[in-house]
C-alpha positions, 0 to 999 in steps of 0.5 A: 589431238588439235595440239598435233594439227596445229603442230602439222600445220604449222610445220607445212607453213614454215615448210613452204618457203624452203620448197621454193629454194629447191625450184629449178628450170626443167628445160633451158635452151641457149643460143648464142655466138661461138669462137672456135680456136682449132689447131689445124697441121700445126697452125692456129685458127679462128673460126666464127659462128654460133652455138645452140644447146637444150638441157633437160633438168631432173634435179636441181644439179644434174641434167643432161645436154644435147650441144651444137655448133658451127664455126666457119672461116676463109683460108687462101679462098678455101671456105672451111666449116666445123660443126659439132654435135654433142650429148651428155651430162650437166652440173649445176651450182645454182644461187639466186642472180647466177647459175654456175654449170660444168659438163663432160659432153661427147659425139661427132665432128664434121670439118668441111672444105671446099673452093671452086665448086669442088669439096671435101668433109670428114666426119669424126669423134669428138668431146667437150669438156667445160662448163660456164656462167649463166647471169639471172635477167629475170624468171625466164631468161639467162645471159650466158657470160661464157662457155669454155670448152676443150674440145679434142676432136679424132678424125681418121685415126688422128687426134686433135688435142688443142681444140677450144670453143667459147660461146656467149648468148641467151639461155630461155628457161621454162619448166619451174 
């Protein structure tokens, strides 16, 4: 009987390093700098802004992502904004120094315009599909090396299919 203890204890023993290889943050928030390169009727443009996200993390590859953004620019004195806002699943390849991700998110869309006290905005369907690269500082904080995301947007019956954001910032990670 003290042979199978022993045993037993020393199984849980050689059990406890593997069980930290399997830690993974509950949560992680991003924040960050965004570029948008939006077809508008044909043309090309860049818009400048930023990207904020919150993952919750129930497995150490799968979690679920809430998305934002908000990019803006000047176009012949006509202020123009985009934002999106975003929802859905997360991948992830985790190794010690970097955590490699890829998600299919989906939600809405507003672009706005206006000059002279005088604006517009409509409201519509959008999707991101991409993913990035987050870099280890330490235990709690991540630096976003890129996010890329094709983002084909759906206003007022007509599709926009050559739309790509990029981000790059701080991840906060909590929850190990």
């Amino acid at each position: 009987m003290r042979k199978v203890g022993l045993l037993l204890l020393l199984t849980a023993l050689l059990a406890v390093p593997a069980m930290g290889q399997d830690e993974y943050p509950k949560a992680e928030i991003f924040g960050g700098f965004s570029y948008g390169n939006l077809s508008t009727d044909g043309t090309r443009e860049g818009f400048y802004g930023w990207q904020a996200s919150a993952a919750g993390n129930f497995h150490k590859n799968v979690g679920i992502v809430a998305d934002f953004g908000g990019q803006y620019k000047s176009i012949e004195g006509v202020r123009v904004s985009t934002y999106e806002y975003l929802v859905g699943p997360r991948f992830y390849y985790r190794q010690e120094k970097a955590t490699v991700f890829a998600h299919a998110l989906f939600g809405g869309a507003r672009i706005g315009a206006g000059a002279g006290g005088v604006s517009v905005s409509s409201n519509g369907f959008a999707m991101g599909y991409g993913g990035g690269v987050d870099v280890k500082i330490n235990d709690r904080v991540a630096f976003r090396v890129f996010q890329v995301d094709y983002m084909p947007t759906r206003f007022e019956g007509v599709w926009q299919k050559s739309n790509v954001r990029l981000g790059v910032g701080i991840v906060f990670t909590s929850g190990k």
